[in-house]
C-alpha atoms as one frame of an Amber mdcrd trajectory, in Angstrom:
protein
 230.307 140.918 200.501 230.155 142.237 196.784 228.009 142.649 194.367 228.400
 143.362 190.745 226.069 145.361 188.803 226.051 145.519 184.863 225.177 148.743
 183.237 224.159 148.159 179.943 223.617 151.679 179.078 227.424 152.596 180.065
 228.673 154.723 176.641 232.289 155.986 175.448 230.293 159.345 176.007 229.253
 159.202 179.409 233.012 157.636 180.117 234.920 160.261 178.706 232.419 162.823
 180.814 232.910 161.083 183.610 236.600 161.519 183.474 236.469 164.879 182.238
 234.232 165.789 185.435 236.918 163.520 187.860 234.199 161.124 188.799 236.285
 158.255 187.151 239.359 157.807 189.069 243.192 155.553 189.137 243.970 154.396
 192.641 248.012 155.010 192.066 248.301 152.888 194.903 247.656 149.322 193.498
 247.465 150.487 189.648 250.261 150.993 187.176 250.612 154.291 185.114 249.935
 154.833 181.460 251.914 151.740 179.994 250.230 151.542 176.309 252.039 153.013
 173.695 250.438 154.946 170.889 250.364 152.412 168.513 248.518 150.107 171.069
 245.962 153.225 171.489 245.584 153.708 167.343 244.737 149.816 167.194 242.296
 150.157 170.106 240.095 153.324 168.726 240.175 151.288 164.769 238.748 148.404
 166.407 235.943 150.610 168.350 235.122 152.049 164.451 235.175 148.669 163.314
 232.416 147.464 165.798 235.203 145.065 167.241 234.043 143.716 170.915 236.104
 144.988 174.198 236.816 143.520 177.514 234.689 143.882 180.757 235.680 147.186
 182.258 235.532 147.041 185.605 234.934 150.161 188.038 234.435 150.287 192.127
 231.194 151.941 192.938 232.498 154.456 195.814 230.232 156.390 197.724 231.539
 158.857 200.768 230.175 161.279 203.277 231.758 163.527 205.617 229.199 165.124
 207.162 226.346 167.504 205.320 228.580 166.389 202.409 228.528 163.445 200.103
 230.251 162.023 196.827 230.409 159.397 194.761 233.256 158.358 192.355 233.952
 155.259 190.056 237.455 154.071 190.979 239.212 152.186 188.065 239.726 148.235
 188.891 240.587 147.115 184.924 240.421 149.131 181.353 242.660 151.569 182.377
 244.628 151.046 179.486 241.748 151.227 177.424 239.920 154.395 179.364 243.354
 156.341 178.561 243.416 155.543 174.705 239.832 156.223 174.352 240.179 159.401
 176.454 243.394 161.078 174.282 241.475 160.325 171.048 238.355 162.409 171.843
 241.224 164.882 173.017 242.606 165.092 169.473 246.023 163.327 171.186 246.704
 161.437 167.821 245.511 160.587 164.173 244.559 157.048 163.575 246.616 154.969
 160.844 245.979 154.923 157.372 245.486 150.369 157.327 246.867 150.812 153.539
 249.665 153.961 153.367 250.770 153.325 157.638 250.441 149.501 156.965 254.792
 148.599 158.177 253.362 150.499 161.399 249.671 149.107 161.569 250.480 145.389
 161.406 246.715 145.247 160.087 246.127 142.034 158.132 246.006 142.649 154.040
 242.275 142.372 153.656 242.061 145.158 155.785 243.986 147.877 153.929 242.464
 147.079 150.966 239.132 148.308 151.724 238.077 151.857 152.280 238.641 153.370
 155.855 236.567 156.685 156.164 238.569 157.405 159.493 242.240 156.810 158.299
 244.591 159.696 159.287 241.716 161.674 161.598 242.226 162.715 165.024 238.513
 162.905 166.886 237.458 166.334 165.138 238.402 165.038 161.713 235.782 162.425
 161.990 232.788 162.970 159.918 229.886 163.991 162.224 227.652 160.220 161.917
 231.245 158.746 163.020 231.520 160.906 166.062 228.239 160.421 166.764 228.650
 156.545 166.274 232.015 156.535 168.274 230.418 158.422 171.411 227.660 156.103
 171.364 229.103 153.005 171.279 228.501 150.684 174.468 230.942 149.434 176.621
 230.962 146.227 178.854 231.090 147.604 181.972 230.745 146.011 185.614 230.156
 148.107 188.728 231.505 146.825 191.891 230.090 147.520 195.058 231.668 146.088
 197.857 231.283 146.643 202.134 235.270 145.682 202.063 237.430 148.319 200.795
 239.964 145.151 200.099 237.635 143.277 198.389 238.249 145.402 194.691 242.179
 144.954 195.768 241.580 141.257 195.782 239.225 140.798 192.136 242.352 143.325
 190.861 244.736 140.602 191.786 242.805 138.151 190.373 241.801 139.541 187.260
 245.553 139.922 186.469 246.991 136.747 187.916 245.390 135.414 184.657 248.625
 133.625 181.970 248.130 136.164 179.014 248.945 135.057 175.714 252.760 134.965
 174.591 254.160 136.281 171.488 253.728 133.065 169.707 250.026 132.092 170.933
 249.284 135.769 169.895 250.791 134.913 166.435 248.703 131.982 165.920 245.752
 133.593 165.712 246.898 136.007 162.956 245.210 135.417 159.498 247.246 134.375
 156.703 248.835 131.158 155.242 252.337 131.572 157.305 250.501 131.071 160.435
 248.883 127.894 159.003 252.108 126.835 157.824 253.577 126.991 160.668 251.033
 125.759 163.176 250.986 122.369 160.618 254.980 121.976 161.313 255.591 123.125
 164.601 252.478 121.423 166.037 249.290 122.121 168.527 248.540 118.881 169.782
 245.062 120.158 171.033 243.717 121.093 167.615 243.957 117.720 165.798 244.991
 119.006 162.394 247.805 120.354 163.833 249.910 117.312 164.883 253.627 119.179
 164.336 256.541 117.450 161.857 258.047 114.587 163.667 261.612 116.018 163.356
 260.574 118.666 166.205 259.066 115.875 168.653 261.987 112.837 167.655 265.068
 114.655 166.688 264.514 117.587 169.005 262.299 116.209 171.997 259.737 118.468
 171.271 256.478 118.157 173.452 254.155 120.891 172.210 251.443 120.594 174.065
 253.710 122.133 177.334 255.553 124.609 175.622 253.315 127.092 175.091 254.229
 127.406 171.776 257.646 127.262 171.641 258.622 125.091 168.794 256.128 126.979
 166.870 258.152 129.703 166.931 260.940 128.263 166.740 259.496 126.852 163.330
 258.792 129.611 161.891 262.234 131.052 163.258 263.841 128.479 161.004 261.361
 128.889 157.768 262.213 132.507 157.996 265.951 131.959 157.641 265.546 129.426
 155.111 263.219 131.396 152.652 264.537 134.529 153.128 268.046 133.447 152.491
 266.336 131.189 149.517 265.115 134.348 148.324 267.465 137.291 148.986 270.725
 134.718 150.054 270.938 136.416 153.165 270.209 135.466 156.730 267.615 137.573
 158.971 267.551 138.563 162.291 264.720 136.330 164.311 264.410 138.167 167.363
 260.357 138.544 168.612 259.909 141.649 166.489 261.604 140.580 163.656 258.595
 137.385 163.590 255.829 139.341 164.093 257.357 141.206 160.958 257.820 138.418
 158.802 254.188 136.919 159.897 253.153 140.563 158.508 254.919 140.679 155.482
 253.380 137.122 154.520 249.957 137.285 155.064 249.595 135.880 151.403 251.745
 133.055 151.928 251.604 130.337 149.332 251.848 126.845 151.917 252.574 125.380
 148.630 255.126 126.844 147.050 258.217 124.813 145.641 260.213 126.693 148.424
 257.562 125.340 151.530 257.706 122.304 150.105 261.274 122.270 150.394 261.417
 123.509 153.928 259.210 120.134 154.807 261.426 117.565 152.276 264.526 119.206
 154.513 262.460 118.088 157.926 260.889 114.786 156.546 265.189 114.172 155.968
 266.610 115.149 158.731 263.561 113.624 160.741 264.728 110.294 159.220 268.585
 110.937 159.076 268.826 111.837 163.207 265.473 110.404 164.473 267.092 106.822
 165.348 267.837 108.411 169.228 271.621 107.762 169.361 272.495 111.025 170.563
 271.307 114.071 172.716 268.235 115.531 171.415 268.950 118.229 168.983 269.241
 122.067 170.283 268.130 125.224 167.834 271.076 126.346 166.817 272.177 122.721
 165.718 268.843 122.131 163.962 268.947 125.774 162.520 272.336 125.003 160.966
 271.652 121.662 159.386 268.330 122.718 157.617 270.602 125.777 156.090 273.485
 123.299 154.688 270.538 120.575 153.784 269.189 123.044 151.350 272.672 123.562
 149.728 273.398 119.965 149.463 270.030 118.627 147.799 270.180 119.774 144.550
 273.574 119.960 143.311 275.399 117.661 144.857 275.655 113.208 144.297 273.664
 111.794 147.366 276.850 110.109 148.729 276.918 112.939 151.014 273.813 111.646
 152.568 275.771 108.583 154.464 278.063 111.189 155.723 276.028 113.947 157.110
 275.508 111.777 160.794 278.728 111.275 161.615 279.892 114.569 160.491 277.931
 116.452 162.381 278.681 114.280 165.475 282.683 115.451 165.098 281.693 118.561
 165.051 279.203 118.250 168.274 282.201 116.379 169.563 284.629 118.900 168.979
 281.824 122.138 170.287 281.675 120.387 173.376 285.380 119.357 173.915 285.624
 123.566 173.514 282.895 124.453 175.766 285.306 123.529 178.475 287.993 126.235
 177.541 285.193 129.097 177.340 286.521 130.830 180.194 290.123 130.125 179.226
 292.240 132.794 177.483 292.330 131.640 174.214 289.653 129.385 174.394 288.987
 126.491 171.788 288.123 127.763 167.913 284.478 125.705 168.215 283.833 128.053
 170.818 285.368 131.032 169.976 283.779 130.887 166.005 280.540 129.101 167.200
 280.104 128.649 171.034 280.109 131.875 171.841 277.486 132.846 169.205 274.809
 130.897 170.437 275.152 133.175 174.124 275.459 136.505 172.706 272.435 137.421
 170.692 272.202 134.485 169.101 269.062 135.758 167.334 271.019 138.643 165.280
 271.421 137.721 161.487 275.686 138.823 162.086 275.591 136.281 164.465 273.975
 133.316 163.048 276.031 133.920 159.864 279.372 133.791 162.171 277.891 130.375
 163.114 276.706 129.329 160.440 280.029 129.873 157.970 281.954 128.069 160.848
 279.498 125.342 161.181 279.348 124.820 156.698 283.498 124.671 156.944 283.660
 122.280 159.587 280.835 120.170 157.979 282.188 120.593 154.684 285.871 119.473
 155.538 284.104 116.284 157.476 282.555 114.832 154.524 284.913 115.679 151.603
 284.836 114.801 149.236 281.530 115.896 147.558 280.253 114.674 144.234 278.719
 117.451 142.401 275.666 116.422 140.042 276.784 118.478 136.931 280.793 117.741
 136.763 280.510 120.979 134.182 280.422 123.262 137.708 283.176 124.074 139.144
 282.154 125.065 142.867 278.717 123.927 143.889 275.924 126.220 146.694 278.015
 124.800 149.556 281.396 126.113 148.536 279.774 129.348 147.273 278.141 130.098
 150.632 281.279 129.213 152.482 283.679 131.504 150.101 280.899 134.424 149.997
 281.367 134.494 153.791 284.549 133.552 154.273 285.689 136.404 152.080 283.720
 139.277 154.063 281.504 139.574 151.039 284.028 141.424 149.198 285.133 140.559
 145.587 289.123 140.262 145.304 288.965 142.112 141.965 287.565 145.313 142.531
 287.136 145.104 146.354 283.730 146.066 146.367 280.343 144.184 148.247 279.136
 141.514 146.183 275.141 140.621 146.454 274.376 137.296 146.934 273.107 137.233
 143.655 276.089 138.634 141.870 278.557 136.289 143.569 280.425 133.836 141.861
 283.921 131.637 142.707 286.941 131.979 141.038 289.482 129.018 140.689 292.656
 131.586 142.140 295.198 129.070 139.373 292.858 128.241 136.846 291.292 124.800
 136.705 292.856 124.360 133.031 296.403 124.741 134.441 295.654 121.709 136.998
 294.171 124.115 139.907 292.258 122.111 142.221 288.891 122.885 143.467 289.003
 123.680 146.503 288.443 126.396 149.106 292.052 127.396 149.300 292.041 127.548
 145.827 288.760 129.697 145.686 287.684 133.337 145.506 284.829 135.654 145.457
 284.331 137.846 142.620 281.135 139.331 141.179 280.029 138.217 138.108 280.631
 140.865 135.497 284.150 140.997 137.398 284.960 136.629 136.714 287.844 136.848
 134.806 286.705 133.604 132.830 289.511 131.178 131.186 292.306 133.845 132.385
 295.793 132.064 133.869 296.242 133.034 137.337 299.182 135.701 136.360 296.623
 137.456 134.307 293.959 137.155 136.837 296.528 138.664 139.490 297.250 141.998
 137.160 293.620 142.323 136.959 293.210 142.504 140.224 296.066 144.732 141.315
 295.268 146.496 138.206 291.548 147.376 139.524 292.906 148.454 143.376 295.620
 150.600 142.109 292.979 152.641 140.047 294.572 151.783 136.185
């Protein structure tokens, strides 16, 4: 039999004298040590200020006697976690965050840091005395367990824990901002009506969201990150879990209607129609991730004849990654394993890595469908041919050897297009743009260059 008893009266001050006096308690036999780190304990003691709600604590009402003597003792069934954080801060352990000057480390959402916090940077005695006073006397949920089994708290510990907690992801959709919006409206929550999910994630990629606990929602907002950060800095970004949580951060003010969110959904709405008539597998992440990146560099600049082409191009190159699967373990395997394969195993969530695959993939891609029309005939080498040179060349211009930022990189026609020098990739070179040795014949162009390494 057991029997819980509420104490409404139960304080942060009598807890932490409680524990100070040993009548609180860990049973190291069923419960794990101290696993919060100290950013989990600053977050905890902000949202105690704040007059955030907690979670039920739970504590076994003991009581003992051996003879003339007696005890009683309040043994720790859940909020241990909590009891510790709570316990260092009155000890002066740590200094809470400043929300606005510790905001990379806070993660606090924007509207927080901009309004006054009387108790950033304070340990426990820097507190003002009404917010000591306040903090002490706060009330906890707490449920006392009495029980005529000894087993019996075992058992409720077991269950309270056999609980599913949230994932990353479900924890990300309830941040505040735009992003999160964003990306619940593409990647889909069935049970929340307004949140249906693009059809390219549930046709072209067999998507069923309600099951996945989120997974194509972050995998959506995997892919938006690549595509706007590369839109905006023309680099890739890593999208491992911490990486996300950063970006969902960074874009609390999100604009959901931006020209470059809009984009992100014309690229789905396309490739939604272009592979959503079920004639081959359904599409895997790294396949999808790759197409939305060379969709982006095809839309603007170049004729639409490469639309008819995209399809089957990408099928020769599915055809080819899988023909090279088989030679994985072979000593030189297959180069669509070997430049791409292999990339999608080994931390295929590092930015070095998706740009392996990603150059690969544009080549491949590119060479399928040639030729492309560019729009303005007046351009020489179009976004696609760019990205694939900028890459290809280790990001290094060939006149003065030095890194070249995305936005500082331009192609050079290697025998100038003048003297009947095709465009092409073999053809092409990266150079920044103040070193483009405009309307100069390729022996010129070469003396610059050697010019420039040998230091004249």
């Amino acid at each position: 039999m057991m029997t819980v008893v509420p104490d409404p009266d139960f304080t942060i001050r009598k807890l932490v004298d409680l524990r100070r006096e040993r009548m609180i308690v860990v049973n190291p036999e069923y419960q794990r040590g101290e696993v919060w780190k100290r950013p989990q304990q600053k977050r905890l003691i902000d949202s105690i200020l704040r007059g955030y709600p907690l979670p039920f604590f739970f504590f076994h009402h003991i009581k003992r006697a051996v003879g003339e003597y007696s005890s009683e003792v309040l043994e720790v069934i859940d909020g241990q976690q909590r009891m510790n954080a709570i316990c260092a801060f009155y000890e002066n352990a740590f200094k809470l965050f400043d929300p606005a000057k510790d905001a990379a480390d806070a993660r606090f959402p924007r509207f927080i840091g901009e309004t006054p916090c009387p108790w950033a940077r304070c340990d426990f005695d820097s507190l003002s005395p009404q917010l000591k006073a306040d903090f002490l006397d706060t009330k906890l949920p707490v449920n006392k367990i009495i029980a005529d089994d000894p087993n019996a708290p075992r058992d409720l510990f077991i269950r309270l824990q056999a609980g599913m907690p949230l994932n990353a992801q479900e924890k990300r959709d309830a941040w505040p901002g735009k992003f999160t919006e964003f990306v619940l409206r593409a990647g889909g929550k069935p049970e929340v009506d307004r949140y249906p999910g693009h059809e390219f994630f549930t046709k072209v990629m067999g998507a069923k969201p309600a099951k996945g606990r989120g997974k194509f929602r972050q995998f959506c907002a995997q892919m938006a990150m690549l595509f706007l950060t590369r839109r905006a800095t023309g680099r890739l970004c890593d999208t491992k879990s911490e990486a996300i949580d950063d970006f969902y951060y960074q874009n609390l003010d999100f604009d959901d209607k931006s020209a470059d969110a809009q984009r992100f959904l014309e690229i789905l709405d396309k490739l939604a129609l272009f592979f959503g008539d079920r004639k081959r597998p359904y599409m895997k992440a790294h396949e999808a991730i790759h197409l939305v990146l060379l969709m982006d560099l095809l839309l603007d600049d170049y004729a639409p004849n490469w639309e008819s082409k995209l399809c089957k191009a990408f099928d020769g190159f599915m055809e080819r990654f899988n023909e090279d699967r088989r030679t994985a373990r072979d000593e030189e395997p297959g180069e669509f394993w070997s430049r791409y394969g292999q990339w999608t195993r080994t931390n295929a969530d590092s930015a070095t890595n998706i740009g392996l695959r990603h150059e690969f993939f544009c080549a491949k891609v590119f060479e399928a469908m040639a030729p492309l029309q560019l729009k303005d005939r007046k351009r020489s080498f179009g976004p696609f041919e760019r990205e694939i040179v900028y890459y290809r060349d280790k990001k290094l211009c060939s006149v003065c050897n030095r890194e070249v930022a995305w936005r500082d990189a331009e192609v050079h026609h290697v025998k100038g297009h003048a003297k009947g020098g095709p465009t092409t990739l073999r053809n092409a070179t990266l150079v920044h743009g103040q070193c483009h040795p405009k309307g100069v014949s390729a022996d010129e162009f070469e003396q610059q260059r050697n010019g420039l390494a040998s230091g004249d």
